[in-house]
Backbone as CSV, one residue per row, in Angstrom:
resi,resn,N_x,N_y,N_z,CA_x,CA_y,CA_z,C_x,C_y,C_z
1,UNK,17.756,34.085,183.595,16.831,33.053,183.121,15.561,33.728,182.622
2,UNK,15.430,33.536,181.338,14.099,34.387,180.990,12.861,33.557,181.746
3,UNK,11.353,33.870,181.572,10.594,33.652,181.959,9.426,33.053,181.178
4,UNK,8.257,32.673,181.883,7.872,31.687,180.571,6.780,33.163,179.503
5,UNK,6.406,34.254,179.987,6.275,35.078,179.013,6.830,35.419,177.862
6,UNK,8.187,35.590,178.385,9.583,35.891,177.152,9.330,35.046,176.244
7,UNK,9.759,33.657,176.830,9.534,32.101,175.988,8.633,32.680,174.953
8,UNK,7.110,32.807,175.549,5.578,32.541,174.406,6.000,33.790,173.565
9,UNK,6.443,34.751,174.159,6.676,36.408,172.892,8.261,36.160,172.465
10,UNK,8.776,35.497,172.598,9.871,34.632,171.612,11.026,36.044,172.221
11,UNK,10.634,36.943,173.295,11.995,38.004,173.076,13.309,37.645,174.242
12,UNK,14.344,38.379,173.935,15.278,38.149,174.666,15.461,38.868,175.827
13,UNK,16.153,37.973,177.182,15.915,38.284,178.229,16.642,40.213,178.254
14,UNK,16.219,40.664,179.273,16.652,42.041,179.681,18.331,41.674,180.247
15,UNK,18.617,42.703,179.692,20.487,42.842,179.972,20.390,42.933,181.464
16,UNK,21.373,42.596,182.510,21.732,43.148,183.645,21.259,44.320,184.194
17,UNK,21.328,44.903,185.512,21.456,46.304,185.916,22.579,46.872,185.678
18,UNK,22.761,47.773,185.180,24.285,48.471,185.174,25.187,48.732,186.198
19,UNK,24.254,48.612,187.550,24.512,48.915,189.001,24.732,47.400,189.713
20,UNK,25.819,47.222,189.381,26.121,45.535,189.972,27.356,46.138,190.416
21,UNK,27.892,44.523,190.899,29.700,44.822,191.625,30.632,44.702,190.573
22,UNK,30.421,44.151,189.422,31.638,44.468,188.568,31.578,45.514,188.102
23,UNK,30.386,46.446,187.599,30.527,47.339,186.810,31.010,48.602,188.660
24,UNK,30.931,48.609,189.669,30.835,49.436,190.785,32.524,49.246,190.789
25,UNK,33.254,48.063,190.725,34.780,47.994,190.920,35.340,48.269,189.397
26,UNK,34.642,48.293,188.738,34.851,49.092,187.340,35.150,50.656,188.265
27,UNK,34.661,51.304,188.245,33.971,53.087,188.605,34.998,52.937,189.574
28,UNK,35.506,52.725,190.531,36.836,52.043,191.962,37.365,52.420,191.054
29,UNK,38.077,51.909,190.046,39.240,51.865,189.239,39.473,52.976,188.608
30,UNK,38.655,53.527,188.407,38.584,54.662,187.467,38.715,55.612,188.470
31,UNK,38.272,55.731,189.677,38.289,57.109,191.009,40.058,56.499,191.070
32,UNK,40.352,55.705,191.325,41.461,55.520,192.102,42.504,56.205,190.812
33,UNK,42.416,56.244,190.168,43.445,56.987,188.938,44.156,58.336,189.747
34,UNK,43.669,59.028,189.992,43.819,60.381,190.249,44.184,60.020,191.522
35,UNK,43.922,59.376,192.623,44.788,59.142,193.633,45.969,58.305,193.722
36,UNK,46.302,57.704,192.473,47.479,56.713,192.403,48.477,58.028,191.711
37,UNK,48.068,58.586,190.485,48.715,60.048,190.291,48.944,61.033,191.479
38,UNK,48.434,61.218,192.149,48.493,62.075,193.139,49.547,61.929,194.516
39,UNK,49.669,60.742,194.674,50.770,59.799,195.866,52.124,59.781,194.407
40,UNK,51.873,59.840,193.690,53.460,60.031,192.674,53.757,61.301,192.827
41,UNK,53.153,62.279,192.628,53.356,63.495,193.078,54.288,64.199,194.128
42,UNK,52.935,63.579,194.883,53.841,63.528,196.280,55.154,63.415,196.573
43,UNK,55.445,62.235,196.003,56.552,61.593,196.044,57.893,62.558,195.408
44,UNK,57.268,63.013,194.470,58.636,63.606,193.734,59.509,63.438,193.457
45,UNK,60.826,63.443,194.085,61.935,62.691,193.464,62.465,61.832,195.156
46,UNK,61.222,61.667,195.870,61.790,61.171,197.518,62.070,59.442,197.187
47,UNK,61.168,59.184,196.460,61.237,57.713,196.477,61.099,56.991,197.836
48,UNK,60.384,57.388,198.321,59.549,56.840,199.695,58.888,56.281,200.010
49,UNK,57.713,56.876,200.917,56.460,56.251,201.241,55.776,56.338,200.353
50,UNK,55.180,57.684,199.963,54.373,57.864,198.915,54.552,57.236,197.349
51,UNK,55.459,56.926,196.982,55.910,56.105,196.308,55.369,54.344,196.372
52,UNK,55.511,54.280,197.348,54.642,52.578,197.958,53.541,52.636,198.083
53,UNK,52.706,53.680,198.231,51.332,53.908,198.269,51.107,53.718,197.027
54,UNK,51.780,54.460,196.126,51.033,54.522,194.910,51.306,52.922,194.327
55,UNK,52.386,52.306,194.583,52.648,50.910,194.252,51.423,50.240,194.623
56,UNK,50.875,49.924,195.742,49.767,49.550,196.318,48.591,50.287,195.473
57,UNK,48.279,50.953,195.361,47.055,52.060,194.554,47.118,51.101,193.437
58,UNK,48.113,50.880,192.743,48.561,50.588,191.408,47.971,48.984,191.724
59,UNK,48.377,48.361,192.121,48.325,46.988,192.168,46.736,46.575,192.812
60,UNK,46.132,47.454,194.246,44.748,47.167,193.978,44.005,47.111,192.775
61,UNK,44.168,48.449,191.944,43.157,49.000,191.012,43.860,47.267,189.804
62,UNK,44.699,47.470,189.742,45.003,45.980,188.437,43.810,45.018,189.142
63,UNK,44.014,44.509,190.062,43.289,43.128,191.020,42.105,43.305,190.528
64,UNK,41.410,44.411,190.675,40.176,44.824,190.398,39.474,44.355,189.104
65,UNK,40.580,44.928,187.614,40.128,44.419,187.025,40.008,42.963,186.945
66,UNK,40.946,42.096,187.196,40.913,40.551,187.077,39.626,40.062,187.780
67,UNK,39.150,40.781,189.054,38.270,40.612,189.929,36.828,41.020,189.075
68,UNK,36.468,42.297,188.268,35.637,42.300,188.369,34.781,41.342,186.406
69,UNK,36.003,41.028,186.040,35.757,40.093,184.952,35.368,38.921,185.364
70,UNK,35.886,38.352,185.978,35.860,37.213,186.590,34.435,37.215,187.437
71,UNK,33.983,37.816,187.735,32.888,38.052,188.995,31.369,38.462,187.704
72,UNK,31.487,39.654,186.861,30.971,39.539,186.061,30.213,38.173,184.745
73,UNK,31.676,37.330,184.792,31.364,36.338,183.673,30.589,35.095,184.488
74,UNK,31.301,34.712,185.975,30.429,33.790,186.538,29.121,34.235,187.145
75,UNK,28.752,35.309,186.994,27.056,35.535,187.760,26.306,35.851,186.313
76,UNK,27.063,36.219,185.443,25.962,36.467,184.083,25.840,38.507,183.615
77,UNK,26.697,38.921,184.665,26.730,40.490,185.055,27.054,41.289,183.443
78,UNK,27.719,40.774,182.558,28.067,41.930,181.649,26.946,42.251,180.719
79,UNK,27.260,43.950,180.903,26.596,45.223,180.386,27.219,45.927,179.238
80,UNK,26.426,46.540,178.775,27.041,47.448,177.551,27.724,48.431,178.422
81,UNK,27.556,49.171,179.505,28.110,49.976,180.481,29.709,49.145,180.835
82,UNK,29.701,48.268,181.160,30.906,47.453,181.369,31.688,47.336,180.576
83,UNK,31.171,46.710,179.250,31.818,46.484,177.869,32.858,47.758,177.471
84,UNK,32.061,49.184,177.469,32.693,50.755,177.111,33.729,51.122,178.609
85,UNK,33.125,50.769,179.682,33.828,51.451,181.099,35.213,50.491,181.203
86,UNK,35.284,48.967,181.267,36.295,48.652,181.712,37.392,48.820,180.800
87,UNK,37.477,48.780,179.779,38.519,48.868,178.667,39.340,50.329,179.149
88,UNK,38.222,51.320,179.341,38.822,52.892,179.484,39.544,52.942,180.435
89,UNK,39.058,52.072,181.547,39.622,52.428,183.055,40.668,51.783,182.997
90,UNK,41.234,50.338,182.566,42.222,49.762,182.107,43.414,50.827,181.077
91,UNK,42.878,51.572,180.156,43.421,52.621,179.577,43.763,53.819,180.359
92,UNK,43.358,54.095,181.369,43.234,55.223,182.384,44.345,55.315,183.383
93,UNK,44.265,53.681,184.031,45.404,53.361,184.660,46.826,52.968,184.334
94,UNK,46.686,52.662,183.072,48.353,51.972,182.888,48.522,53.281,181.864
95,UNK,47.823,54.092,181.234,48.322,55.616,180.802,48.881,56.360,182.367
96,UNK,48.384,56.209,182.714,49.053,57.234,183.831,49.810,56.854,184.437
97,UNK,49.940,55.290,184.999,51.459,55.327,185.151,52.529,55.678,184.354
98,UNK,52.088,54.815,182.953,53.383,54.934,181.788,54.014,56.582,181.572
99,UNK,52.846,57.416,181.417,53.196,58.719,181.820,54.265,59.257,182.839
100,UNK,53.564,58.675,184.167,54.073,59.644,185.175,55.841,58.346,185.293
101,UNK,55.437,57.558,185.061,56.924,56.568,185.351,58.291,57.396,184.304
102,UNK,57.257,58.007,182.825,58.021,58.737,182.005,59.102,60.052,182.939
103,UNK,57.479,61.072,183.012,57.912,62.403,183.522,59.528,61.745,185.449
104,UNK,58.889,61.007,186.123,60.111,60.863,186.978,61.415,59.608,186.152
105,UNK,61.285,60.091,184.685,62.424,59.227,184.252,62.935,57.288,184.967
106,UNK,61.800,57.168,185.124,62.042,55.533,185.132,61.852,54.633,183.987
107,UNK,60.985,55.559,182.910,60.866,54.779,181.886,61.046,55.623,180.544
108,UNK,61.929,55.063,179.423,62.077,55.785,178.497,60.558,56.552,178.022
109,UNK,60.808,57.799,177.242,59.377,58.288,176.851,59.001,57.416,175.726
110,UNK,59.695,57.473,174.630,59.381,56.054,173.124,58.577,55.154,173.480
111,UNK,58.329,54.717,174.619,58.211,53.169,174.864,57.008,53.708,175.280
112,UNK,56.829,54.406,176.370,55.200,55.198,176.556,54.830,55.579,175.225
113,UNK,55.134,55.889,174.658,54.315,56.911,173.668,54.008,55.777,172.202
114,UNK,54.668,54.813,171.915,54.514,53.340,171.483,53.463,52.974,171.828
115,UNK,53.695,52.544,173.221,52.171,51.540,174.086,51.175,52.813,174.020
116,UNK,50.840,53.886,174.214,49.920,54.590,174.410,48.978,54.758,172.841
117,UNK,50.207,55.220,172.091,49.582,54.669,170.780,48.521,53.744,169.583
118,UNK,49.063,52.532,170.130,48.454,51.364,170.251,47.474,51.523,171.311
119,UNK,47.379,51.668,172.760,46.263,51.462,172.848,45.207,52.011,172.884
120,UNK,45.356,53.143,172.694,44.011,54.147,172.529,43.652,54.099,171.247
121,UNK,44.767,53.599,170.028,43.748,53.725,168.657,43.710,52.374,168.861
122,UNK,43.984,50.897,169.192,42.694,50.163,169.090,41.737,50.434,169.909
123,UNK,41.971,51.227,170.789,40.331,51.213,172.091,39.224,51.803,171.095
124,UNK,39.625,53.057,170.653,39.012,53.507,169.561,38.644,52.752,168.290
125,UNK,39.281,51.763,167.418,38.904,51.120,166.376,37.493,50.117,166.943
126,UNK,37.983,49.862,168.456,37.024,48.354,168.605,35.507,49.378,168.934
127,UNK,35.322,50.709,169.618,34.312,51.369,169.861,33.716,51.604,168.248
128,UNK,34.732,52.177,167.181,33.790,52.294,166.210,33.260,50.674,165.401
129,UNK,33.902,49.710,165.836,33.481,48.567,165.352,31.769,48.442,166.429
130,UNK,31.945,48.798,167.168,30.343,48.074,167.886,29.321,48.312,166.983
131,UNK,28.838,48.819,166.013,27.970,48.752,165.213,27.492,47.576,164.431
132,UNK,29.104,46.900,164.309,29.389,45.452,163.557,28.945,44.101,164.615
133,UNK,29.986,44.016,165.583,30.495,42.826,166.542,31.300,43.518,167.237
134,UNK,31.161,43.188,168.706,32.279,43.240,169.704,33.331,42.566,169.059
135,UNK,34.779,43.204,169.163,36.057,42.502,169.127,36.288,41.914,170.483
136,UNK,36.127,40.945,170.655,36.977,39.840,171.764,38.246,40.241,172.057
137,UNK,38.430,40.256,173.374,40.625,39.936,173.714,40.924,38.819,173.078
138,UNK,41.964,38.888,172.812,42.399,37.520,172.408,43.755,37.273,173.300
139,UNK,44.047,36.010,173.222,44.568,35.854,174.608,46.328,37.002,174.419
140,UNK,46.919,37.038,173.012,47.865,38.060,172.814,47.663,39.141,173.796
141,UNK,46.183,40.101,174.034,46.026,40.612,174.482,45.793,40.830,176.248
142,UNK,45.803,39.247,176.588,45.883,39.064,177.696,47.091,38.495,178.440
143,UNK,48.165,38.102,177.658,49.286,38.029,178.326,50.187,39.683,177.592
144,UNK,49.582,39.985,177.108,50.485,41.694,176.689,49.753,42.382,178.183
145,UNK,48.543,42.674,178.743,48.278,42.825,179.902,48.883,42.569,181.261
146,UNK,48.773,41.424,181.368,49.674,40.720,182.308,51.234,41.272,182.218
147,UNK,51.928,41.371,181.134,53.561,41.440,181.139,53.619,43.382,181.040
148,UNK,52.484,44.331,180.975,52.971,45.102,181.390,52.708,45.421,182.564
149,UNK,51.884,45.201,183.064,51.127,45.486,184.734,52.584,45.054,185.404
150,UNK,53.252,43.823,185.228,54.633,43.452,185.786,55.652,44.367,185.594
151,UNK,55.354,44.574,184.635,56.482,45.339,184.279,56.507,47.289,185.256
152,UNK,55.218,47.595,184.972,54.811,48.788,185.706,55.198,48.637,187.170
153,UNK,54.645,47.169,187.844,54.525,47.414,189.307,56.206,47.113,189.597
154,UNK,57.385,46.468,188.807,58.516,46.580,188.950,59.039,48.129,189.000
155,UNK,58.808,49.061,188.552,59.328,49.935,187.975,58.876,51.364,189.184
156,UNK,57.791,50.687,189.258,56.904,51.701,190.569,57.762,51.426,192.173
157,UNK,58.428,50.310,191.765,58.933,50.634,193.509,60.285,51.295,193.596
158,UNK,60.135,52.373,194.520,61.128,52.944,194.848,62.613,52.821,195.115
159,UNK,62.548,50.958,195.016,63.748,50.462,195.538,65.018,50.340,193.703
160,UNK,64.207,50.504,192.952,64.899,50.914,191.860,66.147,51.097,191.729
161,UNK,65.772,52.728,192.005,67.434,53.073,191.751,68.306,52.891,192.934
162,UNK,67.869,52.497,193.885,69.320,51.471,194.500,69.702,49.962,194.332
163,UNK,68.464,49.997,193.369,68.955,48.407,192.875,69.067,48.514,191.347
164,UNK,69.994,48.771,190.552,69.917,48.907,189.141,69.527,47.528,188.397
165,UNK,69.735,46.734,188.779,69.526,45.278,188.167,68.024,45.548,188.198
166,UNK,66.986,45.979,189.284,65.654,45.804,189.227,64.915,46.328,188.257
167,UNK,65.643,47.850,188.450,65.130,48.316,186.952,65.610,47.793,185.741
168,UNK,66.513,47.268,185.217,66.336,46.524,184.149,65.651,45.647,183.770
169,UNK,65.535,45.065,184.927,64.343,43.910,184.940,62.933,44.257,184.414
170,UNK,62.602,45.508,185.029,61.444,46.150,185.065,61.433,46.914,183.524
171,UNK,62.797,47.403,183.288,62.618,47.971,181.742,62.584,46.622,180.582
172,UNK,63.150,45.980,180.976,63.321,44.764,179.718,61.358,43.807,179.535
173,UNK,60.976,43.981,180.535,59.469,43.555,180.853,58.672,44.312,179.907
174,UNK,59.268,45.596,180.248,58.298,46.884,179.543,58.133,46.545,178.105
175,UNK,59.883,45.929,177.699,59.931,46.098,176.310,59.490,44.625,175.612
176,UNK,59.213,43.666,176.362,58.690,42.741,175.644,57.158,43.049,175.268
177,UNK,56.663,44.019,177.179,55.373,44.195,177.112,54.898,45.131,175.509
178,UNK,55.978,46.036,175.209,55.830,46.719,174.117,55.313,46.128,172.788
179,UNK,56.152,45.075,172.187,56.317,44.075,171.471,55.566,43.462,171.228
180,UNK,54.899,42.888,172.319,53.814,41.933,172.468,52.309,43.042,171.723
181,UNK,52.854,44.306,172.605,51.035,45.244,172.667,50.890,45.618,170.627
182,UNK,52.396,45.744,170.310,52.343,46.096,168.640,51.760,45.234,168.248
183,UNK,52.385,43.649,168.382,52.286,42.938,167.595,50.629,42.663,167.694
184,UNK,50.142,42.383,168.691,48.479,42.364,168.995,47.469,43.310,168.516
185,UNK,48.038,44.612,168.244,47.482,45.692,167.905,47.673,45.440,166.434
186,UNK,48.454,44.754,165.284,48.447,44.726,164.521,47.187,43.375,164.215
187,UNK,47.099,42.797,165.031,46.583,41.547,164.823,44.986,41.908,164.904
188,UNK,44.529,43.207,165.469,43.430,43.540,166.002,43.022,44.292,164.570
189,UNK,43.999,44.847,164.081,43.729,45.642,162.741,42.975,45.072,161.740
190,UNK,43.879,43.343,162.229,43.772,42.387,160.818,42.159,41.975,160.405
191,UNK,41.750,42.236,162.182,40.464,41.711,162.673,39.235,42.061,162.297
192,UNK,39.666,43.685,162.585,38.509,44.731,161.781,38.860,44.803,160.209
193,UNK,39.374,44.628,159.685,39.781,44.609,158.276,38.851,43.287,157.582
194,UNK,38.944,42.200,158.456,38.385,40.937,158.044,36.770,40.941,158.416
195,UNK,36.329,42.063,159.483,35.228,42.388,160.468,34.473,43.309,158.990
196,UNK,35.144,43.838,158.796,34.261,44.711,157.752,33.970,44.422,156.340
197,UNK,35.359,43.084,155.792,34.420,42.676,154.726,33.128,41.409,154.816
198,UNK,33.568,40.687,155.781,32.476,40.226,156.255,32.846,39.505,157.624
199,UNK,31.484,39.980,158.713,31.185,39.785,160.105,31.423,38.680,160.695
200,UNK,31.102,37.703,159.594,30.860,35.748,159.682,32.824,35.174,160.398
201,UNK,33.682,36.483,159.346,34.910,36.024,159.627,35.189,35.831,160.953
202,UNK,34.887,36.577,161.939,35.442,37.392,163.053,34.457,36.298,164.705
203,UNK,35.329,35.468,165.147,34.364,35.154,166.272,33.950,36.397,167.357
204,UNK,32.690,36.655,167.889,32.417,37.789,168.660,31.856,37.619,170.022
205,UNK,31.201,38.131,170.429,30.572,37.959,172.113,29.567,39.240,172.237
C-alpha cells in the first residue's frame, strides 16, 4: 500500500524485499537439486531406498514451487529476483531428473534432449524479452508442467521395473508431457514474434 507521500510525488510503491518466503523456498529448490542428484547416485542400479528418497526430494522441491507462487501472489511478494530465480530452479530440477532418469535408462534420451531443448531456449528467449514485457505462463504451460512432474515422479519410483505396465504409464505421460512442452514452446515463439513487432499485442504482468 503506498503511502500518502508516494500519492502527493505521484511515484510507485517500492518492490518487495527479495528476502521473503517465496523467494527463500525458491533458493530450497534450487539447494535441493544436488541432493535429489546425489540419492540417484547412490542408488545406482539398487532401486531401493535411495531411490525413494530421491522420489520424495523430487516431489517436495515440485510442492514448493506450487507453494511458493501461490504464497507470493496472495501477500503481494513478487520480485524481479523471483521472476529470474523461479523459472531456473524449475529448469534445474526437472533437467536433472530428465537427465539422470536418461543416464539409469528409464527414460529414452530423444525425449530428454526434446524437453530440455525447448526449455532452456524459451527460458532464454523470455530473459532476453524483459527489456520489452514479461512473457506470462499461459495455462499450455501450466498443464505441460503438471503432466511432466507426473510423469517424472512415475518414473522415479523404483517399483518400475517390476512393474512394466508402470513404466509405460510413466513413459506415455512423458510423451504427451513432450508434445504438450513443443507445442507451447512454439506458441511462446509466436508470442515474442508478435512481442517485438508491437508490445500492445502481447498481454504481460
Amino acid at each position: 500500500m503506498t503511502n500518502h507521500s508516494e500519492r502527493a510525488n505521484g511515484s510507485a510503491p517500492s518492490e518487495p524485499s527479495a528476502w521473503n518466503l517465496p523467494n527463500i523456498l525458491t533458493s530450497i529448490r534450487i539447494l535441493l537439486v544436488p541432493v535429489f542428484v546425489w540419492f540417484l547416485v547412490l542408488d545406482a542400479e539398487e532401486r531401493g531406498a535411495w531411490r525413494w528418497w530421491a522420489f520424495v526430494v523430487f516431489a517436495v522441491a515440485m510442492y514448493t514451487d506450487k507453494l511458493d507462487g501461490d504464497i507470493a501472489r496472495a501477500r503481494g511478494l513478487i520480485t524481479n529476483f523471483g521472476k529470474i530465480a523461479d523459472p531456473i530452479a524449475d529448469k534445474l530440477l526437472t533437467g536433472a531428473a530428465l537427465i539422470m532418469l536418461s543416464i539409469t535408462n528409464d527414460l529414452w534420451w530423444w525425449v530428454t534432449i526434446v524437453i530440455l531443448v525447448r526449455e532452456w531456449g524459451i527460458t532464454l528467449m523470455r530473459f532476453m524479452m524483459l527489456n520489452r514485457a514479461v512473457m506470462p505462463a499461459n495455462k499450455g504451460g501450466k498443464i505441460k508442467t503438471v503432466t511432466q512432474t507426473l510423469g517424472l515422479l512415475i518414473l522415479l519410483m523404483p517399483i518400475t521395473h517390476s512393474l512394466p505396465w508402470l513404466w509405460w504409464i510413466g513413459t506415455i505421460i512423458m510423451l504427451v508431457a513432450m508434445a504438450i512442452t513443443v507445442v507451447t514452446g512454439i506458441d511462446y515463439v509466436r508470442q515474442a514474434i508478435a512481442l517485438r513487432k508491437d508490445p500492445q499485442n502481447v498481454t504481460t504482468k
